[in-house]
BAPAZA-410735 format. One record per residue (C-alpha): x, y, z. Coordinates in Angstrom, 2 decimals. Layout:
BEGIN
<px:X | py:Y | pz:Z>
...
// end
This chain:
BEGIN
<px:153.28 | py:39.48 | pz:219.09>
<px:155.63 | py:39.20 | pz:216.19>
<px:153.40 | py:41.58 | pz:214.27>
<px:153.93 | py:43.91 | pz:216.89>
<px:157.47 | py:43.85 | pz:217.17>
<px:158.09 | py:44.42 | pz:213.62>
<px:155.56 | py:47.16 | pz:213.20>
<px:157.52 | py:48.64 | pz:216.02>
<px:161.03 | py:47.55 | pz:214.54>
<px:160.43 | py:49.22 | pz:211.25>
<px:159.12 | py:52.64 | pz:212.59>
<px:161.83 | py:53.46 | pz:214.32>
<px:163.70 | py:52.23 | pz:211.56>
<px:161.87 | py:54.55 | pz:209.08>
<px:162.82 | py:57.41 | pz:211.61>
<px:166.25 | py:56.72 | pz:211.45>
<px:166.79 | py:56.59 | pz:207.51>
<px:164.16 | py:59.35 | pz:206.52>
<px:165.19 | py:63.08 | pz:206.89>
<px:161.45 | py:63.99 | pz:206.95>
<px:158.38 | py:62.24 | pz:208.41>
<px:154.65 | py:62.81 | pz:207.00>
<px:153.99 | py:65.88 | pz:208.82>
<px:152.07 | py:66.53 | pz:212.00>
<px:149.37 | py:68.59 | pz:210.74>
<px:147.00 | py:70.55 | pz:213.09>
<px:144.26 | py:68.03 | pz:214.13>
<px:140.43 | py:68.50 | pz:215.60>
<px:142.08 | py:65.65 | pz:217.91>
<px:144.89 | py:67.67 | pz:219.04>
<px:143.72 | py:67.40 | pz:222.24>
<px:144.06 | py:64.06 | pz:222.97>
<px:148.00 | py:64.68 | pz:223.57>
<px:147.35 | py:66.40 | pz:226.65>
<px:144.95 | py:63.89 | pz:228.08>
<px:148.03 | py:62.66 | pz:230.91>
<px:147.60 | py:62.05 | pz:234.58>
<px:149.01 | py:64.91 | pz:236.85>
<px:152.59 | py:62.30 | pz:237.72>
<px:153.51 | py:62.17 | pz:233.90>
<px:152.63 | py:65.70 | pz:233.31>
<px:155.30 | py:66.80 | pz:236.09>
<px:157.34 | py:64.38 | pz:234.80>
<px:157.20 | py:66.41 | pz:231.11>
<px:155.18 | py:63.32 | pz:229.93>
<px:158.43 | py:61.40 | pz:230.08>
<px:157.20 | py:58.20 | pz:231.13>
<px:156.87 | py:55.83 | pz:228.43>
<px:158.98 | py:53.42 | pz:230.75>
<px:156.90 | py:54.47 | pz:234.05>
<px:155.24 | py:51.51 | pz:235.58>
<px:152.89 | py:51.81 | pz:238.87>
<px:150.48 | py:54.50 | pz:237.05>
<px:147.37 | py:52.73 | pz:235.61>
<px:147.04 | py:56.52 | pz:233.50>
<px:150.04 | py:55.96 | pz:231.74>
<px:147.96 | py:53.71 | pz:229.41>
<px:147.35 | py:56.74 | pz:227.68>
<px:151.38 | py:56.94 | pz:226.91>
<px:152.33 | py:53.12 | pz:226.84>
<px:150.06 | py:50.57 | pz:226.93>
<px:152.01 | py:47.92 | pz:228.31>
<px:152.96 | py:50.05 | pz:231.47>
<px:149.98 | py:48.35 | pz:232.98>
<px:151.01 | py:44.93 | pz:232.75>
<px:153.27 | py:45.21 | pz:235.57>
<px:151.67 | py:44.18 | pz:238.49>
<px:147.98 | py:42.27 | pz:239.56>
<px:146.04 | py:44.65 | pz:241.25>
<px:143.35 | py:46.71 | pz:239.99>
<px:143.18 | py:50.41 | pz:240.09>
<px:141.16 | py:53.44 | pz:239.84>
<px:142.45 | py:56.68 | pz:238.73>
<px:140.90 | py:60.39 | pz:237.85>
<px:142.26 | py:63.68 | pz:236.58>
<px:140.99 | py:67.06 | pz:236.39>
<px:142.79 | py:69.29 | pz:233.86>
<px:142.77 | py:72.85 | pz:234.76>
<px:143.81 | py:74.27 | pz:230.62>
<px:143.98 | py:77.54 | pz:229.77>
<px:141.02 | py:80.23 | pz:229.58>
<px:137.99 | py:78.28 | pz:230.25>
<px:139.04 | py:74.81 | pz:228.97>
<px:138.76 | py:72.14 | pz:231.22>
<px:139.49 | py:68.42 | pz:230.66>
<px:139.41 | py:64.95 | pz:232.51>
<px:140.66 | py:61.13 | pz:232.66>
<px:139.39 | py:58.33 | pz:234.56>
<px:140.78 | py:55.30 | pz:234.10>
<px:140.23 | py:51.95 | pz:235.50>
<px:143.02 | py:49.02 | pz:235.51>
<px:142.15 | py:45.49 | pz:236.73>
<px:143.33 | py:42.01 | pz:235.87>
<px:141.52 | py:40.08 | pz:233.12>
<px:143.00 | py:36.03 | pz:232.08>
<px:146.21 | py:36.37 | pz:231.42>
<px:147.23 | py:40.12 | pz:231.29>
<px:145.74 | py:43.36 | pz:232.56>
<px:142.89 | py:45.13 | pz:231.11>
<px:142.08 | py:48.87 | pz:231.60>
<px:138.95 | py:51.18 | pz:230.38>
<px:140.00 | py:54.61 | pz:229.87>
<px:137.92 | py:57.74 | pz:229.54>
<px:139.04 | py:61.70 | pz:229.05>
<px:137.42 | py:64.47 | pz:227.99>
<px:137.88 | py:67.75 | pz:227.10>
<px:135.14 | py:70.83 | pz:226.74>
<px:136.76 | py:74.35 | pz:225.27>
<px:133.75 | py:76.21 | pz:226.74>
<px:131.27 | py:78.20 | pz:225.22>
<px:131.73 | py:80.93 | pz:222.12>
<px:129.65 | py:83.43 | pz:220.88>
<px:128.16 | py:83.17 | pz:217.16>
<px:127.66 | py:86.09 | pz:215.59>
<px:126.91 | py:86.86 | pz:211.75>
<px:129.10 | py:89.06 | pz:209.13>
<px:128.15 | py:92.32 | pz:210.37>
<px:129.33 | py:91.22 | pz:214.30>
<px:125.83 | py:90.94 | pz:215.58>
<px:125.18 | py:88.20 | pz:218.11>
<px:122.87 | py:85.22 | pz:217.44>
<px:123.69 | py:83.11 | pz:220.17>
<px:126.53 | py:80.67 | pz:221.27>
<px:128.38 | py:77.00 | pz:220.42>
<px:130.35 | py:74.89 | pz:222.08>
<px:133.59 | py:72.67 | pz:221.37>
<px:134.19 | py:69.15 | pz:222.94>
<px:136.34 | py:65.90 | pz:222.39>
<px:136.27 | py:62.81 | pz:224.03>
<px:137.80 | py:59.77 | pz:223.71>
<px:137.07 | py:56.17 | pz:225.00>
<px:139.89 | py:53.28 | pz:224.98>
<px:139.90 | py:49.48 | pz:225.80>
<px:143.32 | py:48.06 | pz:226.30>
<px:145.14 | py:44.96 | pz:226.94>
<px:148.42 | py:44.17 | pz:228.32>
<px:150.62 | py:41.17 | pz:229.10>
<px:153.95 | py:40.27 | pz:230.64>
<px:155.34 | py:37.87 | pz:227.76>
<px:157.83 | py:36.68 | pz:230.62>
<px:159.77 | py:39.23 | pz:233.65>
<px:161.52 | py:41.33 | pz:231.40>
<px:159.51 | py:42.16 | pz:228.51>
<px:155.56 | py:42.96 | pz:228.51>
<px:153.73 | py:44.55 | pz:225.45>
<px:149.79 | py:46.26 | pz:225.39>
<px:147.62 | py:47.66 | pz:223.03>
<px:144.76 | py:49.66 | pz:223.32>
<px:141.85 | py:50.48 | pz:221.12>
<px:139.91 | py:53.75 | pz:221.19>
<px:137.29 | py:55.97 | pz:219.56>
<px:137.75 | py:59.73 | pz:219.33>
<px:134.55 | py:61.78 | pz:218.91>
<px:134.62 | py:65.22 | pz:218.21>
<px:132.23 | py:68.69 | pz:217.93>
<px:132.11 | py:71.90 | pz:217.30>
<px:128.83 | py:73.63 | pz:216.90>
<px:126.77 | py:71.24 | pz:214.60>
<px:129.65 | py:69.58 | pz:213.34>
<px:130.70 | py:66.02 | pz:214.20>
<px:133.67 | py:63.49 | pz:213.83>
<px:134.53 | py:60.18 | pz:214.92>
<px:138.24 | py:58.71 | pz:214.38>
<px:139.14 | py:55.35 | pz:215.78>
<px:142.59 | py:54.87 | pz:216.61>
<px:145.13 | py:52.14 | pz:217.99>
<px:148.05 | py:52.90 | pz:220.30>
<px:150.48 | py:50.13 | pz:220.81>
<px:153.13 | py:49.86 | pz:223.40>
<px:156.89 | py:47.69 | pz:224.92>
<px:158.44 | py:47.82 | pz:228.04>
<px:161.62 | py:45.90 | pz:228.18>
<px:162.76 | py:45.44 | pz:232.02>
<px:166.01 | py:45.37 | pz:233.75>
<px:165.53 | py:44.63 | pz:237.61>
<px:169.52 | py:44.44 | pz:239.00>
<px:169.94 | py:47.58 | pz:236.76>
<px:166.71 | py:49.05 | pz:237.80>
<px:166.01 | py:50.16 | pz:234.27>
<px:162.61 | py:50.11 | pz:232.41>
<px:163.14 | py:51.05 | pz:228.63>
<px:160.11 | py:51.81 | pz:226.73>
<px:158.40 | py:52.10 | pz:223.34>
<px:154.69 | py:53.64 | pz:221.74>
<px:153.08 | py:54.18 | pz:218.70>
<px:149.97 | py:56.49 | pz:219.90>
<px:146.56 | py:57.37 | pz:217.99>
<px:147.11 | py:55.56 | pz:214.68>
<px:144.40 | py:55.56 | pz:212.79>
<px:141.62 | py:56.94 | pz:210.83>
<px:138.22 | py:59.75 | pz:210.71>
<px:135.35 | py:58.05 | pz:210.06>
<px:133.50 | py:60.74 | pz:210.02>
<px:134.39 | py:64.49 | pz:209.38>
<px:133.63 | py:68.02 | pz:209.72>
<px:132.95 | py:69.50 | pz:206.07>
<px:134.29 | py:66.77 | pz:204.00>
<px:137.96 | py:67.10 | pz:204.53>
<px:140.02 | py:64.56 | pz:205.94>
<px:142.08 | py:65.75 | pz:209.24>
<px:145.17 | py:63.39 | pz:210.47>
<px:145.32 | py:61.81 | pz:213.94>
<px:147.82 | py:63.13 | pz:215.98>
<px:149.95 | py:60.31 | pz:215.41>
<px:152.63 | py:60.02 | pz:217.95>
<px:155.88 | py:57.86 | pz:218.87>
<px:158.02 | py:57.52 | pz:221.81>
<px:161.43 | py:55.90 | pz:223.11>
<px:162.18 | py:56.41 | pz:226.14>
<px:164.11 | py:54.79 | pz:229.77>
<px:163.39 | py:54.93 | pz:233.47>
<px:166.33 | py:54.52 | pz:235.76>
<px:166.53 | py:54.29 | pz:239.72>
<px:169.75 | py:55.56 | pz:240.97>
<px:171.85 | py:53.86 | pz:243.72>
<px:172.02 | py:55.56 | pz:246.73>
<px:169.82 | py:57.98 | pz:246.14>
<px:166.23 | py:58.23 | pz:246.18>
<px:165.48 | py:60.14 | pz:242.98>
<px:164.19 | py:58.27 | pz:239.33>
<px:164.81 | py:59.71 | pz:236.18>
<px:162.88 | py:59.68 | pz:233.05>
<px:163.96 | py:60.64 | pz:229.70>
<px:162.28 | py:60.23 | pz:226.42>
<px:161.87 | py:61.08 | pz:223.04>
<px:158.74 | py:62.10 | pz:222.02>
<px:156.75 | py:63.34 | pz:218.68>
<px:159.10 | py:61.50 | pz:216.42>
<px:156.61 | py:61.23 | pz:213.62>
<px:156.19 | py:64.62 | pz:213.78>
<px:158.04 | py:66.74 | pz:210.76>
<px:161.36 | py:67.48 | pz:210.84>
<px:164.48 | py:69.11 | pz:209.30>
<px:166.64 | py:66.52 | pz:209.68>
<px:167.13 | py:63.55 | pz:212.51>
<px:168.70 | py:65.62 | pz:215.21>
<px:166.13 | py:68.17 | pz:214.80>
<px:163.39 | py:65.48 | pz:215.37>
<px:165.41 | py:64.29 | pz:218.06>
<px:165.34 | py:67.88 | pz:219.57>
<px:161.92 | py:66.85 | pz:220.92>
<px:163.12 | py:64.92 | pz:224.19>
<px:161.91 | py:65.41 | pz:227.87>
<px:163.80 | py:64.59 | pz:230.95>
<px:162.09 | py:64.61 | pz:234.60>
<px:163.17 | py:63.09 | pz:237.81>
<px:161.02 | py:62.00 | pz:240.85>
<px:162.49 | py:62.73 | pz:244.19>
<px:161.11 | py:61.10 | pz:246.86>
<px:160.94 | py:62.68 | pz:250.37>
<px:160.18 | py:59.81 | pz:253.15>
<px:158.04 | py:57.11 | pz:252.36>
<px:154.99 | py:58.97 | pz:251.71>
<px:155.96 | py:62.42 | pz:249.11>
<px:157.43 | py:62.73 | pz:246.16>
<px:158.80 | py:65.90 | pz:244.57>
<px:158.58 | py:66.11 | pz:240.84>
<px:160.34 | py:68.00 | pz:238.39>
<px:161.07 | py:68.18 | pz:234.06>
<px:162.02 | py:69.78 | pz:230.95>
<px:160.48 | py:69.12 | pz:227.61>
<px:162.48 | py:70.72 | pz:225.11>
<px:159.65 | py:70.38 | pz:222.30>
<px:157.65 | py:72.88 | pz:224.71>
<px:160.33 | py:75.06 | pz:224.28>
<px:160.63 | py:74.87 | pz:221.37>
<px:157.62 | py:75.64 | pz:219.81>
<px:157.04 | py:78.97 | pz:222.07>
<px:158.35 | py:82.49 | pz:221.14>
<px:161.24 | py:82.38 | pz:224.15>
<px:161.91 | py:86.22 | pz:225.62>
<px:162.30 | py:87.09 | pz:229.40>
<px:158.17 | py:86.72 | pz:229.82>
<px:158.47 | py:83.44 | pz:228.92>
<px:161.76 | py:82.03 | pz:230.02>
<px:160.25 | py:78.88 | pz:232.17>
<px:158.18 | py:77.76 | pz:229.38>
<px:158.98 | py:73.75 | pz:228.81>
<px:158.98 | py:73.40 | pz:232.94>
<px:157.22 | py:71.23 | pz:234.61>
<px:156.77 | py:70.15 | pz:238.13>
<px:154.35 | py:68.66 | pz:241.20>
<px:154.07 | py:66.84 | pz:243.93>
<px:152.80 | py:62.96 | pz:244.99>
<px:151.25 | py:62.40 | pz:248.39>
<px:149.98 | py:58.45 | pz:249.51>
<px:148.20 | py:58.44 | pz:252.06>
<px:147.01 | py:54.76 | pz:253.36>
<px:145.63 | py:53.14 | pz:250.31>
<px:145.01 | py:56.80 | pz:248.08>
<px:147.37 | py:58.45 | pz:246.09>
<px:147.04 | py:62.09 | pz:245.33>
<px:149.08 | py:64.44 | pz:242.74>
<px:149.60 | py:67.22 | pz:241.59>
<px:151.25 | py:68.53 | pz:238.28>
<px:151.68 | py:71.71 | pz:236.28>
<px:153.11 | py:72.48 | pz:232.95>
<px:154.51 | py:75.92 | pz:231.87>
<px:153.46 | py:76.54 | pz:227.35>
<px:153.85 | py:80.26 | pz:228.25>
<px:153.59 | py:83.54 | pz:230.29>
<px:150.34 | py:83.47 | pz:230.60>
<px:149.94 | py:79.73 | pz:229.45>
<px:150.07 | py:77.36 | pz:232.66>
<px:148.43 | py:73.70 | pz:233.16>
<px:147.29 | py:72.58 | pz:236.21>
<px:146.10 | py:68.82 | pz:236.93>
<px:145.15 | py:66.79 | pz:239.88>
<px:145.10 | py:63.12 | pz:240.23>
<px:143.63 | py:60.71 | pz:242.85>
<px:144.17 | py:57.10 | pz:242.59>
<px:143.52 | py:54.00 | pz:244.84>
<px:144.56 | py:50.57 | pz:244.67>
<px:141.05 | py:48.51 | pz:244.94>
// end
């Protein structure tokens, strides 16, 4: 655990005194970053401190230690054009900790091949999927780490690569100020394989973030920094890349979601057409032991991600 806490430690540290990361080059495993269960994608994937989700794993590992029962969970990503993608994950108690298997996929469809002078020879297709095994443990009532380990296989026509990666996770707790404060390293790693020779990096991610309760009112916010290995111009650009959601819930049984994630915004070409782009929102309906949601995340105009979830507590 002390390994963990100093790998941790001297990330963020690294963030703080660099002005530039390594950069966050395009990656065949790009993907993987939108591989979130329809609550955190409402939520603007601000829930690196959201416990009571067994698919945050995919965010923060130790999210899952909080609690003892198990759980079954599946997404179906609606992407653009005719990509679709999926996550099932399963979350049950092992020894001492919690243990989860994790699946997603995503298939981009099918394109037509065609030689130099246009003519048509027949068709590919693109895929990813990913497979993780993770662990996570409540070192006492406040603070609870996890880790999970994964392979990444990729393809695209004939060509194949397989990365394995490591995301670690905290979650420091704060019951009488009903405050979760959270911390990942995501899909850290390395190809084992590759396309054509050429080395491609993981899409290597970190996040800080806090969930808060309010008093008196029944709405939860999440905020979070996200992407901070990505490159930067300086620190405050990096920390440009924050979302905020909140989770309003109606009754015992809804919740209304809603979020912003600036690095959305960011990186699309803002004009009237495109003036909601960053937004997020859904919905969260239990229903006796089965929880369904719904999420959807604006890139564009014409650029709109839908997901639904169904989980149950086994």
């Amino acid at each position: 655990m002390n390994i963990l806490l100093r790998i941790l430690f001297l990330s963020a540290l690294c963030l703080g005194i660099h002005q530039t990361s390594f950069a966050q080059q395009a990656s065949i495993f790009g993907s993987m970053r939108h591989l979130i269960g329809a609550r955190s994608a409402a939520l603007g994937g601000s829930t690196v401190a959201l416990v009571g989700d067994a698919s945050n794993v995919v965010i923060n590992p130790a999210t899952i230690a909080v609690g003892d029962t198990s759980e079954v969970h599946g997404t179906f990503i609606k992407h653009v054009l005719d990509i679709n993608a999926g996550l099932v994950t399963y979350a049950t108690d092992v020894s001492d900790g919690m243990g989860a298997v994790t699946v997603g996929y995503m298939n981009a469809g099918d394109f037509k091949r065609s030689t130099s002078d246009g003519t048509i020879v027949g068709s590919f297709g693109a895929s990813d999927v990913a497979i993780g095994l993770s662990f996570a443990k409540e070192l006492d009532t406040l603070i609870a780490y996890g880790v999970t380990a994964k392979v990444m296989h990729s393809t695209l026509a004939d060509m194949r690569s397989t990365a394995l990666a490591l995301d670690a996770g905290l979650l420091f707790r704060f019951p009488a100020k009903r405050t979760n404060v959270g911390i990942s390293i995501t899909n850290l790693g390395t190809q084992l394989s590759t396309f054509d020779g050429t080395a491609d990096r993981l899409p290597l991610d970190m996040r800080i973030g806090l969930n808060h309760r309010l008093r008196g009112l029944p709405l939860m916010i999440n905020l979070s920094l996200n992407h901070l290995t990505d490159d930067a111009e300086d620190v405050l650009a990096r920390l440009s890349n924050f979302s905020i959601g909140g989770e309003f819930h109606i009754g015992k049984y809804v919740q209304a979601r809603f979020a912003y994630d600036n690095a959305t915004r960011n990186t699309s070409a803002v004009s009237v057409s495109t003036q909601l782009s960053g937004f997020s929102g859904g919905i969260g309906i239990k229903a006796s032991a089965l929880h369904f949601s719904y999420g959807f995340n604006v890139l564009g105009a014409s650029a709109v991600l839908h997901r639904l979830s169904l989980s149950s507590a086994l």
